[in-house]
N, C-alpha and C positions, 0 to 999 in steps of 0.2 A: 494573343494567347499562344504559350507554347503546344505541340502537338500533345505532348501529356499532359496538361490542361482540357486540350478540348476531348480528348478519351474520356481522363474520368468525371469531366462535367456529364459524358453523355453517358456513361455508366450511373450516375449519381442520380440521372434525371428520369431513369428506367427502374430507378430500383435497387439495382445489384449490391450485392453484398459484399463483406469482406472485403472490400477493398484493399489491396497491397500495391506498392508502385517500389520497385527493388531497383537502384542504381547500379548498375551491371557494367561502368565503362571501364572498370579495370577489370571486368572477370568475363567481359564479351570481345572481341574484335567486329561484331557482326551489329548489332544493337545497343544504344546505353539506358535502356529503360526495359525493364520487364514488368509487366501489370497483371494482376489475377485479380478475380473476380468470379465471386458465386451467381446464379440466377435460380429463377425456382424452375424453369420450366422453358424446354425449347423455343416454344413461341417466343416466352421474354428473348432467350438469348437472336431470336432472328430479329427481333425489334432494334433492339443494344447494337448488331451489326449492319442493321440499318440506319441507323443512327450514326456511327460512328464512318460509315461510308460517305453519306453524307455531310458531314460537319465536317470531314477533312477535305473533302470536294471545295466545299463550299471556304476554306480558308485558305486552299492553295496547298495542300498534303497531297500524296498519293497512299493511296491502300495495294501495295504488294501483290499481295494476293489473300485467301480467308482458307481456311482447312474444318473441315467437318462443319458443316454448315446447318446440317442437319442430327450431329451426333451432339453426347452429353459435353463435348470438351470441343470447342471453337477457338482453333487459333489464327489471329490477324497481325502478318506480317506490314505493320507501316514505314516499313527502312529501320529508322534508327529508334524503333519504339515495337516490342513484341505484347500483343495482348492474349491473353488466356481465360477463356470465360466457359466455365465449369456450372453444371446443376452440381449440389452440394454434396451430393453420394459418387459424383463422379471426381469431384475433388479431394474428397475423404478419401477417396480409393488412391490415386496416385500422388496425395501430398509430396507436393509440388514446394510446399514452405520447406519441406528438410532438406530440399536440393540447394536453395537459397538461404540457408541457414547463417551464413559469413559473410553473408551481400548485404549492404544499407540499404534500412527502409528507409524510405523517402517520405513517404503518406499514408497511414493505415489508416482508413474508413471503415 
């Protein structure tokens, strides 16, 4: 499994919503995947980041490092793979899709 494979298995397998997976390798130097993802509720989101710590562990990934761990918007840096996991009112708040508006969707769930 590629590393965006096992994110949004593990996003898929919690729940989360919206799903988006944006091919970013001609409009990033830094990352070639960008992932968004709604939850309903922190707890979910610390589930989904444990989840997602784990399964890259466990296939041979590293996790970066994770930003707001606690807040409505959790972003996990995996190298060449950015994920963004939003409660849906915090997502709604900084639409995040109009910045990616010219980017290939790859996956929408």
């Amino acid at each position: 499994m590629s590393l965006e494979e096992i994110i949004v298995d593990c996003l898929e397998k919690v729940s989360a919503k919206d799903i988006l997976v944006y091919d970013t390798k001609e409009r990033s130097p830094f990352y070639d995947e960008m992932i968004l993802a709604s939850v309903d509720s922190n707890r979910q989101a610390s589930s989904v980041i444990a989840y997602i710590e784990d399964e890259c562990a466990k296939n041979g990934f590293d996790v970066r490092s994770i930003e707001g761990r606690e807040s409505a918007w959790v972003l996990i840096d995996c190298h060449s793979v950015i994920v963004s996991i939003f409660t849906k009112e915090e997502r709604e708040h900084f639409a995040i899709e109009k910045i990616y508006m010219d980017v290939p969707v790859k996956k929408v769930n």
